[in-house]
N, C-alpha and C positions, 0 to 999 in steps of 0.2 A: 504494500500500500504506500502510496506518497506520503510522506512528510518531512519536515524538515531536519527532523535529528534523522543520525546514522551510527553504526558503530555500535560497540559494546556496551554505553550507558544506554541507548533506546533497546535493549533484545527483550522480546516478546516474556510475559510471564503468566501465569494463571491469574485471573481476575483473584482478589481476594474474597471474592462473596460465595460461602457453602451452598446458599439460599437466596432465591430471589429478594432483590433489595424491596422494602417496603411500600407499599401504593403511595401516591404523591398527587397531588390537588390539581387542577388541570391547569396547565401552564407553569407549572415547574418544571415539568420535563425538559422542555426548550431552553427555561433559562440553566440550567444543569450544561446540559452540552451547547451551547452556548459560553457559559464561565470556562468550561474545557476548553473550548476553543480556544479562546484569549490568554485562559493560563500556561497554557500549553506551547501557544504559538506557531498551530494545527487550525489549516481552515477545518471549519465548519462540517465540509462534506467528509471529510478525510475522516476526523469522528467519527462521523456516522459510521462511514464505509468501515474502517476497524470494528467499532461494535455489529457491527451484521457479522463480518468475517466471526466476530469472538463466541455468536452463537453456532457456529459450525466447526470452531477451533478452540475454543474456549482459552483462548491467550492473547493479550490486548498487550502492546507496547508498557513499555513498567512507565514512562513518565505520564499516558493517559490514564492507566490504569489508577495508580495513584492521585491524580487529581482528580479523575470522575469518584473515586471512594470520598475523597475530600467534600466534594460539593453535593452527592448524593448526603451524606453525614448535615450539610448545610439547610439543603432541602428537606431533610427529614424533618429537624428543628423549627424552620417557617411553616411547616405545614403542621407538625402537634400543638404550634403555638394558635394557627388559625383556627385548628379544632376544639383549640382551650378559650380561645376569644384573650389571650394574654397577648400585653403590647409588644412589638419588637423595640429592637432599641436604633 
């Protein structure tokens, strides 16, 4: 898949999740791989395209992988808060 890193720090790893990550409120999903994108410094499509690959491979880049764990972990939090009616900061 395209992306900008190469080499030994980008080699493929298993997703850290045993289990599908948790439901998320609609439009979190977007902004999730969206924050990937930019944190990453990975368009948009190239995301994507990795995660389709990673359900028929189940091994995502270790710097996406790690950052989409990061912001799924983000997203989790805005959406138990919006389920609790508690304010963000």
């Amino acid at each position: 898949m395209p992306g900008p890193r190469s080499g030994p720090a980008s080699r493929a790893r298993p997703a850290p999740w045993p289990t599908p990550a948790p439901a998320l409120r609609t439009g979190l999903h977007r902004h999730v791989l969206r924050e990937v994108s930019q944190r990453t410094n990975t368009k948009l499509r190239h995301v994507a395209e990795h995660l389709v690959a990673w359900a028929h491979t189940q091994e995502l880049p270790e710097h996406i992988s790690a950052q989409l764990h990061n912001q799924l972990e983000n997203a989790h939090v805005l959406h138990i808060q919006d389920l609790s009616g508690t304010e963000r900061d």
